[in-house]
N, C-alpha and C positions, 0 to 999 in steps of 0.2 A: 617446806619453807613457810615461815608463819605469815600471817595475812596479819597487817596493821590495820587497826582495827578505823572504819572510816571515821573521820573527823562530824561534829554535833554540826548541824547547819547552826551560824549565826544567826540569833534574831535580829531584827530590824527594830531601833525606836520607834513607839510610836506617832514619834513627833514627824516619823522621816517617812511614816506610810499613811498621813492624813486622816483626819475623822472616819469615823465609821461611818460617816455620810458620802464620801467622796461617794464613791461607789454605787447608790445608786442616785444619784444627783449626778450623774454621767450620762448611769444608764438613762432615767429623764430626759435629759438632754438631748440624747441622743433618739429618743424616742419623737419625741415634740420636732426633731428637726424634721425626723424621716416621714412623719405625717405632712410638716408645710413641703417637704420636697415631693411626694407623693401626692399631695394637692395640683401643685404646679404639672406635675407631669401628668394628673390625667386630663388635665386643661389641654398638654400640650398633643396628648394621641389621640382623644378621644372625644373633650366637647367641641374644642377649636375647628378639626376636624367636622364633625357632625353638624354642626351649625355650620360651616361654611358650601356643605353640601345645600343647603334650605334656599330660601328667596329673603332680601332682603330687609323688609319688616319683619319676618320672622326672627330672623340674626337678631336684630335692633331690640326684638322683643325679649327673646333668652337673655341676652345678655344684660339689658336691665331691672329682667327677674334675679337674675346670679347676680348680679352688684345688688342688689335690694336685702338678698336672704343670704347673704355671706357675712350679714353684718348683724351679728351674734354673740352673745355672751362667749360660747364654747371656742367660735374661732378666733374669738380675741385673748381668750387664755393661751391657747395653744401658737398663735403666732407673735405674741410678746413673751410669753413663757419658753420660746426657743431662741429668744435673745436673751433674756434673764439668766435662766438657767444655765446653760454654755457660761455668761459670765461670773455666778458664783461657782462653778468648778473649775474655772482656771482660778480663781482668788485662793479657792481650796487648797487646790496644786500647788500653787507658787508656793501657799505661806507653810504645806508640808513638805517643802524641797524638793516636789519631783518636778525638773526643769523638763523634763521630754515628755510628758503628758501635758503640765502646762504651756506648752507651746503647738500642742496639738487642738488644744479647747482654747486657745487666743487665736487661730489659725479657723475655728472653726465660727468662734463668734466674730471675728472681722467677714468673713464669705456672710456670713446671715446679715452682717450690717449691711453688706453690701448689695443683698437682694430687698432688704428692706427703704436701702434710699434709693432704689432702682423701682422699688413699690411705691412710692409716694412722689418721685417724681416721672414718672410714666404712667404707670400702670390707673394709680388714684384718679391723675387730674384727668385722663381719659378717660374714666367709668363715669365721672364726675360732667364732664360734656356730652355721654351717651345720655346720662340720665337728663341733664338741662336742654334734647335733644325734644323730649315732651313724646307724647303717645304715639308709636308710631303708625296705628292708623290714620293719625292726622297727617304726617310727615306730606310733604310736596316730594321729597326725592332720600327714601330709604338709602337709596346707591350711594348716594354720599356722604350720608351720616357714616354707615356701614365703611366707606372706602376712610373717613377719616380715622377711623376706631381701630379697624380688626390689622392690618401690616403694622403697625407700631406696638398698638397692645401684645399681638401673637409675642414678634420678636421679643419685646421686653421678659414674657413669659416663660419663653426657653432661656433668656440669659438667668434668670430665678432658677429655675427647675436644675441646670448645671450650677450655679451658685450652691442652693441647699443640697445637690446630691454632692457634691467638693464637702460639704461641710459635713455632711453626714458620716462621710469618709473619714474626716480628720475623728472627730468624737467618738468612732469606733476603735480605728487609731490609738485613743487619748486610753481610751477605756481598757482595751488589752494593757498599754505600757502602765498603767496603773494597777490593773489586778497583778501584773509578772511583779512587778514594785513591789504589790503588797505582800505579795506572796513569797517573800524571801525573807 
């Protein structure tokens, strides 16, 4: 019995499989988030942790050496550049019609909005009263600088670290339904 011979895969426009950028402007993305969520998570096993084992000027002290040197050229690329980016790869998405990738990288820059207004209204103004807390070998009473800081900070912390790893998810997500995309 003769074999039909199989049919030519269709190519895809390239209007309908987006720039030759998409692609790694994903991957970016997705890179930069996995570092801020990698950030937040090892605050959340390992300094949080580690410092809450210590004595309370101690806490008071890491912690206003870490708010002091977190504030860097390198981690402000990397933590604005994972809202950036995510937001020109959905723009990408959308304007090359892939709706199921673009709704994975809008899925994923809303979670990072939302670890980001969870950073500046917790997380900031709290580093921001450790710091206006002043030296704390002067301090009259560590314990309570200490008690007002680290239950709210922590918490807010882990809601971040589950925030960017949700979104790290989606922009993996995004990233596959776009290479299968392009790939057809």
């Amino acid at each position: 019995m003769p074999v039909a011979p199989a049919a030519a895969p269709v190519p895809v426009p390239a209007a309908l499989r987006g720039p030759a950028v998409t692609g790694p402007v994903l991957a970016t993305a997705t890179t930069a988030m996995g570092l801020m969520s990698g950030l937040f998570f090892a605050f959340d096993v390992s300094v949080m942790p580690g410092l809450a084992a210590g004595d309370d000027r101690t806490y008071v002290t890491a912690m206003q050496n870490i708010n002091a040197a977190i504030t860097n050229p390198v981690f402000g690329v990397v933590l604005l550049g994972a809202l950036a980016v995510p937001a020109v790869g959905t723009w990408l998405l959308h304007r090359s019609g892939q709706r199921a990738a673009t709704l994975w990288t809008a899925v994923a820059t809303l979670l990072y909005l939302a670890a980001l207004v969870l950073t500046g209204t917790v997380n900031v103004p709290l580093n921001d009263r450790l710091a206006q807390a002043g030296d704390p070998a002067l301090l009259a009473d560590a314990a309570a600088v200490r008690a007002a800081f680290a239950p709210a900070w922590t918490t807010a912390n882990i809601a971040r670290t589950v925030l960017c790893t949700a979104a790290v998810a989606a922009l993996a997500r995004a990233l596959l339904v776009h290479r299968r995309s392009a790939g057809r």
